[in-house]
C-alpha positions in Angstrom: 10.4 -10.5 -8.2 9.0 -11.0 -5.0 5.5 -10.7 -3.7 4.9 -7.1 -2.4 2.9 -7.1 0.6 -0.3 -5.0 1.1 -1.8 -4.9 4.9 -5.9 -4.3 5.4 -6.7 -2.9 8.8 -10.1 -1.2 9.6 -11.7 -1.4 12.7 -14.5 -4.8 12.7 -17.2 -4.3 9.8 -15.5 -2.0 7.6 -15.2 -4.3 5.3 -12.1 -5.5 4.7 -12.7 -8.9 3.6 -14.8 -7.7 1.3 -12.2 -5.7 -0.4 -10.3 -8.5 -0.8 -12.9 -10.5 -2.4 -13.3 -7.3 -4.8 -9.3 -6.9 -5.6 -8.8 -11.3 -6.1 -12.4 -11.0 -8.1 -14.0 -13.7 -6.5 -15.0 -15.2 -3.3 -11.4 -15.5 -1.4 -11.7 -14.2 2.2 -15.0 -15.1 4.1 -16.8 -11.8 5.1 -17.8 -12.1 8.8 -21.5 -11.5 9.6 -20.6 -11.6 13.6 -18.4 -9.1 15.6 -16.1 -11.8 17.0 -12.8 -12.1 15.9 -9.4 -13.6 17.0 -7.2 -10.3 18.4 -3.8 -10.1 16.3 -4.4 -12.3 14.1 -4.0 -12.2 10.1 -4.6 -14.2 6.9 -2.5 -13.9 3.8 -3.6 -14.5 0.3 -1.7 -14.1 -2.8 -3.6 -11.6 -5.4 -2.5 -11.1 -8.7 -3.4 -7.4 -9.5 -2.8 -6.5 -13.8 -0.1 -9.1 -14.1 2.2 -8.8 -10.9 1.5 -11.0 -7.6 0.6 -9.3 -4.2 0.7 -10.9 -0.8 -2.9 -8.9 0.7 -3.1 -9.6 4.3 -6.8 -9.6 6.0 -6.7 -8.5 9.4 -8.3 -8.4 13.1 -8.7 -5.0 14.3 -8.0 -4.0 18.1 -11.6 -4.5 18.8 -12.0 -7.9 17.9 -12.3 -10.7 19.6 -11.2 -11.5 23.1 -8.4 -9.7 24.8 -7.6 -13.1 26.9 -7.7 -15.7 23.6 -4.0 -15.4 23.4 -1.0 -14.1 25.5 1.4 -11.0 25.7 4.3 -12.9 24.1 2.3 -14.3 21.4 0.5 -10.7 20.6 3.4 -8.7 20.5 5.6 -11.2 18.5 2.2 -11.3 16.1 2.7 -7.8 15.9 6.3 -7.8 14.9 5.3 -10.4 12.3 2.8 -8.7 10.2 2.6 -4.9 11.3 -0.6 -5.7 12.5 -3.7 -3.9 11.5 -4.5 -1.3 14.6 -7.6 0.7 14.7 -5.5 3.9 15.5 -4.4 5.8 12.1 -1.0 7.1 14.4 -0.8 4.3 16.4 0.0 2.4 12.7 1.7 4.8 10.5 3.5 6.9 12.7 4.4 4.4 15.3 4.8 0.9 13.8 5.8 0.9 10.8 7.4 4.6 11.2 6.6 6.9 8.5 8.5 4.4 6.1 5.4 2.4 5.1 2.7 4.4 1.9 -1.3 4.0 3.5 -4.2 4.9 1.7 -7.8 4.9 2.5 -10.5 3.2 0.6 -13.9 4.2 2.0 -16.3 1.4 1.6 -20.4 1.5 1.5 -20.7 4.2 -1.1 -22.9 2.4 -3.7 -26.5 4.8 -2.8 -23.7 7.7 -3.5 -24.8 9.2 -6.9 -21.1 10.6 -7.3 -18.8 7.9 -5.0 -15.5 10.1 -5.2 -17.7 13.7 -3.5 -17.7 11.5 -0.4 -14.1 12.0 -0.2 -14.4 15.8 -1.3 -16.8 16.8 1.2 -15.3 14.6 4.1 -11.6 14.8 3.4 -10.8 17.7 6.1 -12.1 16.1 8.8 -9.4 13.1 8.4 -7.0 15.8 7.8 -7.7 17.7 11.1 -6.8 14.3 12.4 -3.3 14.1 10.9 -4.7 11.5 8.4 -3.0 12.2 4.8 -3.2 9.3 3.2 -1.1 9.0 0.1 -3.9 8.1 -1.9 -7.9 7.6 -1.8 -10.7 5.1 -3.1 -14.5 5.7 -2.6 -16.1 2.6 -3.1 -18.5 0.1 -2.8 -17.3 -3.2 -2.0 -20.5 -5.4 -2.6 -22.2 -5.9 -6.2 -25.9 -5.8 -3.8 -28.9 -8.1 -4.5 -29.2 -10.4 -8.4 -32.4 -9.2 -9.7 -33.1 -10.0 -13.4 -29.9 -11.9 -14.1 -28.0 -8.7 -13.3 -26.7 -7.5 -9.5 -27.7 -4.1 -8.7 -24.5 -2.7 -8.9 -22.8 -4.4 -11.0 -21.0 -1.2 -12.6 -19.9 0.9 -9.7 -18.6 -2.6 -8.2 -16.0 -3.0 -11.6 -15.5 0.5 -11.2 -14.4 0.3 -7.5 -12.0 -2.7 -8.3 -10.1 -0.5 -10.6 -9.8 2.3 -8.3 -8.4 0.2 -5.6 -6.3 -1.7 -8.1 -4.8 1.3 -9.1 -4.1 3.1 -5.9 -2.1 0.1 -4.8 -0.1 0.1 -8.2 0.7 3.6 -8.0 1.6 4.1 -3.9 3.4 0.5 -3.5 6.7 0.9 -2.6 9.5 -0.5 -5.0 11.6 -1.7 -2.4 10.2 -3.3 1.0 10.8 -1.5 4.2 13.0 -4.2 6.2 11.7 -4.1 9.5 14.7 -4.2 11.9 14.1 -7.3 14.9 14.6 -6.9 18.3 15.8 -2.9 17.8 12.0 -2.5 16.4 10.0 -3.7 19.7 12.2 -1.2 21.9 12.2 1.7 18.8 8.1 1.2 18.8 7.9 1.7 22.3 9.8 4.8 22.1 8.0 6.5 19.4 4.3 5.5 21.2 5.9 7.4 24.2 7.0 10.2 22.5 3.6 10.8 20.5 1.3 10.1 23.5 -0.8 7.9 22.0 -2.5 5.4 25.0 -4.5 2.7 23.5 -6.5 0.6 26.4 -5.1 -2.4 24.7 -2.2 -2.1 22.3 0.0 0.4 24.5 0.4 -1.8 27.7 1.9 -4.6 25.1 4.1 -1.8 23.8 5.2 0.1 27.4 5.9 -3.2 28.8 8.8 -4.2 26.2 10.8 -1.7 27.6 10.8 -3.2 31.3 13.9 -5.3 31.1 16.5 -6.3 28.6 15.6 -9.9 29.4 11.8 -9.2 28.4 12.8 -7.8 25.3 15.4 -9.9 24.1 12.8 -12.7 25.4 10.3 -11.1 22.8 12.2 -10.4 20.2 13.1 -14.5 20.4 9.4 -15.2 19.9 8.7 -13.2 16.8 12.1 -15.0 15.3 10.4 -18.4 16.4 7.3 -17.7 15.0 8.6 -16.4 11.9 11.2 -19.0 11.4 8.0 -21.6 11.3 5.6 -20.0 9.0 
C-alpha cells in the first residue's frame, strides 16, 4: 500500500517540526530557534504511525524566509509539487487543494492548560466565524519541557498528545489520494483564488500571473513535471 501523505503548514513558530518529532517519537525534524526559513520549500519524512507508513511533510510558511531566495517558476512549480503549506486557512483548503483534501487543527503550547481539549471548547467559534471547520481537532503540547529528577516535566500530557494527533490522522486520512490534475490545476487555482477574493501580498501574484498567457502556463506546468520527474 502506498505511503499516504500528511502536509504540516502553520505560519513560522507554531511548531510544526515539533509535531513531527512528537508523531516519529524522536528527534527527526530540527525545530528552528530563528525566524528564517527558505519560502516554498518542504521536507519529507516517512512516519510509521500504529503499523501503517505516512509520508509527513514539514513545511515553510508564506512568512518565511526571503521572497527573492528563489524565482516565480521555481515557487509556483514547488507549489504544484507539494500543495504547499500557506498561512491562509482558504487560500489552502478551499483554493489549492479544492475542498477534496480532509485538514484538521492541532493547537500546540497547551501544556500550563489544566484541561488541554477546553482550549478548543472555549476558542472553537472564533475559527468558525472564520470559515475554519476542520474535520478534526488536537489540543496539545508538543514539547515534554525541562528533565528534572530523571523525569521531564510533562512527560504525560506529551504521550497523551501523540495519541491524539496519531489518531486524528488515522481517522480523517483519506483512503484514496486526491490526484492532483497538472497543467489544468495552475489555471483551475487561479480561478478559484479569483472567484473567492482572497489577495495574499505574496502567494496571489504567483497565482494571477499563471493565467497571463498559454505559453506561461504551459511553461509552468513543464517545470513542476521537471521537477517532479527528478525527485
Amino acid at each position: 500500500m502506498q505511503n499516504r501523505n500528511v502536509i504540516i503548514f502553520g505560519e513560522t513558530g507554531a511548531g510544526k517540526s515539533s509535531v513531527i518529532n512528537l508523531l516519529a517519537g524522536k528527534e527527526v525534524a530540527k525545530v528552528a530557534n530563528t525566524a528564517r526559513g527558505c519560502t516554498f520549500q518542504y521536507t519529507s519524512y516517512p512516519i510509521d504511525i500504529c503499523g501503517s507508513e505516512y509520508s509527513v511533510y514539514d513545511t515553510s510558511g508564506l512568512n518565511e524566509g526571503d521572497p527573492h531566495t528563489i524565482n516565480r517558476t521555481q515557487a509556483i512549480s514547488q507549489m504544484y509539487r507539494l500543495l504547499i503549506s500557506l498561512k491562509n486557512w482558504r487560500l489552502f483548503h478551499e483554493v489549492i487543494c479544492a475542498k477534496e483534501v480532509p485538514i484538521v487543527i492541532v493547537v500546540t503550547g497547551l501544556e500550563d492548560e489544566e484541561c488541554m481539549d477546553n482550549w478548543w471548547f472555549q476558542n472553537r467559534d472564533k475559527f468558525f466565524a472564520y470559515g475554519m471547520t476542520p474535520e478534526d481537532y488536537a489540543c496539545i503540547t508538543a514539547t515534554k519541557g525541562k528533565l528534572k529528577n530523571g523525569r521531564h516535566m510533562f512527560e504525560e500530557e506529551y504521550a497523551e498528545s501523540r495519541d491524539k494527533v496519531q489518531r486524528i490522522i488515522m481517522t480523517c486520512a483519506l483512503e484514496k489520494p486526491w490526484v492532483v490534475p497538472k497543467m489544468q490545476w495552475l489555471v483551475e487555482t487561479s480561478v478559484r483564488c479569483q472567484r473567492i477574493k482572497i489577495v495574499d501580498k505574496e502567494v496571489f501574484p504567483l497565482l494571477h500571473k499563471c493565467t497571463g498567457s498559454k505559453e506561461e502556463v504551459e511553461e509552468l506546468a513543464h517545470a513542476a513535471l521537471v521537477e517532479q520527474c527528478l525527485c
